[in-house]
N, C-alpha and C positions, 0 to 999 in steps of 0.2 A: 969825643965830640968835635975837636975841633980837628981831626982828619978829614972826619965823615963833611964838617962844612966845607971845608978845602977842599975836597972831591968834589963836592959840587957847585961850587964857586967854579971850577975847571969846568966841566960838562955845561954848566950855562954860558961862559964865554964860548966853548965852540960852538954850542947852538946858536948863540946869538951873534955869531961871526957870520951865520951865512942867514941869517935874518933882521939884523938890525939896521934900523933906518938911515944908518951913514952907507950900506952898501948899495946897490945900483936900483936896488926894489923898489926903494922908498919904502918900505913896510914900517908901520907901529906895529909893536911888540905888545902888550895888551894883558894884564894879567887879571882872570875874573878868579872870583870866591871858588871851591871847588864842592859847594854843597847846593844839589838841586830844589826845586826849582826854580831859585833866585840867582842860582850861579848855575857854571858846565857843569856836566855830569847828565845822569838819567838819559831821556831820549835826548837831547839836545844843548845848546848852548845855551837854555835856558834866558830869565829875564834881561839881565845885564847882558849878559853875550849877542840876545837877539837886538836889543837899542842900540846896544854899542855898532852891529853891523846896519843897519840903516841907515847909524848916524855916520859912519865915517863914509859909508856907497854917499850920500849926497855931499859933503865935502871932498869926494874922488880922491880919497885917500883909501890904501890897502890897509887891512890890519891883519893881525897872527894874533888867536886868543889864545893864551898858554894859561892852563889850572894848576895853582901851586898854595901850598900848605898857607895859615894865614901869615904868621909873623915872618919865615920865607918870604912871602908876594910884597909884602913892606918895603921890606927892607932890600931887597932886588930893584925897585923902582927908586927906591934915596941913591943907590949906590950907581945907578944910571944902566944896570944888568937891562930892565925890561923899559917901557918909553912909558908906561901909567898901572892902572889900577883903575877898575870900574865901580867901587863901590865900596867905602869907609865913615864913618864918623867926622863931620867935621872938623876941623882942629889939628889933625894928625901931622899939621908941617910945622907945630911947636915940638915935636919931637926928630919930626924926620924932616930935616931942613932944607930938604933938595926936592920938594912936591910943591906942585901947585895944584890945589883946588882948583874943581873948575866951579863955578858961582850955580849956578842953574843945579838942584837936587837930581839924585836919580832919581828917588824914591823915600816916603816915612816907611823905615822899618821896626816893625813891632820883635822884640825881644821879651821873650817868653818863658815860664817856668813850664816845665813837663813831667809829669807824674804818674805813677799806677795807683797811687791811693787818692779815691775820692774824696776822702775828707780831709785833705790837705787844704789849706786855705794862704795864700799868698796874695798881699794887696802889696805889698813893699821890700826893698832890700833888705831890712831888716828880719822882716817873716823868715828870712830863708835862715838864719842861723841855726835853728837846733835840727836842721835835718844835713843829711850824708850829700850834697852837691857834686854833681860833675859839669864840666865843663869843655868844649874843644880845645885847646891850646890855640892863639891867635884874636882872640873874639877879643879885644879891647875892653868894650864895656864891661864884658861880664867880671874883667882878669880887675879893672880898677874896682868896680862898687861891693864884691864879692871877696872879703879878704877874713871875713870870722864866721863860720860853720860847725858843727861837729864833726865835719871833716869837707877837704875840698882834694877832688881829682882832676887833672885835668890831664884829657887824652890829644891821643896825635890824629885820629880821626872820625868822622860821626858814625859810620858803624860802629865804633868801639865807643862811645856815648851811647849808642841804643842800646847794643846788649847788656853793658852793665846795665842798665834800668833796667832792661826786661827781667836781667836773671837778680835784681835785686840790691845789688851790692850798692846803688844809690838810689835816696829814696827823690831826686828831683835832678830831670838835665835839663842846663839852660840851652837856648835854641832859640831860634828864629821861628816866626810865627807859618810862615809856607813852608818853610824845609820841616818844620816839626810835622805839621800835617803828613807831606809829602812818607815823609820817611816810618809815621804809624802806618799809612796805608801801604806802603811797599813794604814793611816788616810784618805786617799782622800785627800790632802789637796792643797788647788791649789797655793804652794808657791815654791820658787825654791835655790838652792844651788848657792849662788855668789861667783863666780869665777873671780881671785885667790883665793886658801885657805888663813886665813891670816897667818899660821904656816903648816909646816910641820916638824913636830920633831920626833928623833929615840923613841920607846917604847922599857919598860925592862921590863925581870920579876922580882923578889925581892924575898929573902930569909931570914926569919930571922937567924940574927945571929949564932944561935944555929948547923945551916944546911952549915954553911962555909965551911964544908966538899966537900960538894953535889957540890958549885958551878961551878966548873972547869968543871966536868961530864955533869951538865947540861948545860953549854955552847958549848961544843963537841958537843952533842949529836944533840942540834939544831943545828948547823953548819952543821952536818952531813945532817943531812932532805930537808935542803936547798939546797947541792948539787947533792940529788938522785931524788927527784922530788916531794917529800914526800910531802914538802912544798907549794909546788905552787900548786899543788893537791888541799888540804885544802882550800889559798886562793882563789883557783875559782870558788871553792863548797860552801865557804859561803861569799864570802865579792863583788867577782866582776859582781855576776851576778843584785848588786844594785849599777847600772852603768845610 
């Protein structure tokens, strides 16, 4: 394990050697969620990827959107590897102390339970104990509130959270409320979003340290988008039409 993170601690310093905003580009490094269509991936750069390029084109700054595993994309922006992160939980610079939140939300994201039995009934963290849970490896919230189950799995990526549901091996994967859609309808899968979410919390984007300049600007700037239509534009082009 810790080869494999050494290898690649190496391979992201030469990437970010001839990309990172100390060399002549000026470029931010930018790392978004790598599950559509709230993150890269699918057709496109998805929600966060397409605001994030709006918002830096009117602050005339270049960016580089790099997709990377969750707790990876973290800890890459504490350690000063990439220049942010477009979208986390609140709070996250009590652990990783080299981020700055930027103030202005991206977005409430709904986190979800997903299942093939309909008579599954989930209103709370709780509920989810006596059933088989999987989860992505990275997802924060789910990894805290989620620690007593009849078994908890957690994989390294969301195809490998759908198939086990479909083929059974758990009976509920937790998930985001558009990428869960997104990912029934791209998989066929004949399972469904249980409703309430069990969370709806604010999302931020994060800045390392270095860029505490930038934050103020970039929190303007998205406020700005939100009240000209800029924003909801975006939302309806990639997130609500997986409704």
């Amino acid at each position: 394990m810790i080869a494999r993170y050494a290898v690649w601690i190496f391979s992201t310093i030469v990437f970010l050697s001839l990309s990172s905003p100390s060399m002549a580009n000026d470029k931010l490094v930018l790392t978004t969620v790598s599950t559509p269509p709230y993150g890269a991936g699918g057709d496109g750069p998805g929600f966060v990827g397409s605001v994030a390029k709006e918002l830096f084109t009117r602050l005339n700054i270049e960016i580089d959107l790099v997709s990377l595993p969750g707790e990876r994309s973290i800890r890459s922006v504490n350690e000063g590897f990439v220049d942010g992160e477009l979208s986390r939980i609140g709070g996250m610079e009590s652990k990783y102390p080299n981020l700055v939140m930027v103030p202005e939300k991206m977005l409430d994201f709904d986190f979800v339970a997903i299942s093939k039995n309909g008579d599954i009934k989930i209103e709370n963290w709780e509920d989810l104990v006596p059933y088989k849970i999987g989860m992505v490896t990275g997802w924060k919230l789910f990894e805290i509130k989620v620690t007593e189950a009849k078994s908890i799995v957690k994989l390294s990526t969301d195809e490998q959270l759908f198939k086990m549901l479909d083929s059974g091996r758990i009976d509920i994967a937790l998930f985001g409320r558009w990428s869960g859609h997104y990912f029934l309808n791209k998989l066929d899968l004949s399972a469904h979003v249980i409703e309430p979410p069990l969370a709806s919390i604010a999302s931020f984007m994060y800045l390392n340290k270095k860029h505490q300049a930038l934050v103020e600007k970039v929190s303007d700037t998205l406020f700005e988008m939100k009240q000209d239509g800029s924003y909801q534009e975006i939302k309806e082009r990639t997130l609500n039409i997986y409704r």
